[in-house]
C-alpha positions, -999 to +999 in steps of 0.1 A: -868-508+642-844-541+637-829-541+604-821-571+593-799-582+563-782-612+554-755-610+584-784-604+612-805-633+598-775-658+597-761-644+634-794-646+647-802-683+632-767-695+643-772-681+680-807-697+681-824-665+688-843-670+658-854-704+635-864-686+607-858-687+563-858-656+556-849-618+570-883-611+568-892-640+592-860-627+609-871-590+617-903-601+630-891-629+653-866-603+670-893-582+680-904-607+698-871-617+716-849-590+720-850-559+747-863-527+723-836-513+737-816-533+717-831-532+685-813-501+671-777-517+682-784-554+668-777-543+627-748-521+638-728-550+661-744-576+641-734-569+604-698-556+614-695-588+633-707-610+601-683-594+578-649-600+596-661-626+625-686-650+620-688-653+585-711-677+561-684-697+549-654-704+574-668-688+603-633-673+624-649-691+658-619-695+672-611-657+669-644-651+683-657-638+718-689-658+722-668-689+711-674-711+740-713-702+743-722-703+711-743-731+699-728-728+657-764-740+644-756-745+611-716-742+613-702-771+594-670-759+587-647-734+610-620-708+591-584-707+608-583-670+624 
């Protein structure tokens, strides 16, 4: 199973995996997008990632691996790293 908190659901929007308002909408629209493989891994790289990297205020993008593919949907403002 994908579990999906509030770090998943705003990675996952901001990538453009996912357009989706809530977790809920979140977990379900993964399923549909992401190997099963992966599923187990995505909360575990996903919510460590949220906490120090790409955070919901001041995102650190420019500290950040995926910087230059990343499309920021939703990034207005970008933290200093």
């Amino acid at each position: 199973n994908i579990c999906v908190d509030t770090h998943v659901h705003r990675i996952s929007n901001r990538f453009g995996w996912v357009t989706t308002r809530t977790p809920e909408q979140t977990e379900q629209a993964l399923y549909a997008v992401a190997p099963r493989r992966w599923w187990v891994l995505i909360n575990l790289y996903l919510v460590t990632w949220g906490q120090n990297i790409c955070r919901p205020v001041y995102p650190k993008c420019t500290a950040c691996a995926v910087e230059p593919i990343c499309p920021r949907i939703g990034v207005t403002r970008v933290g200093k790293s």
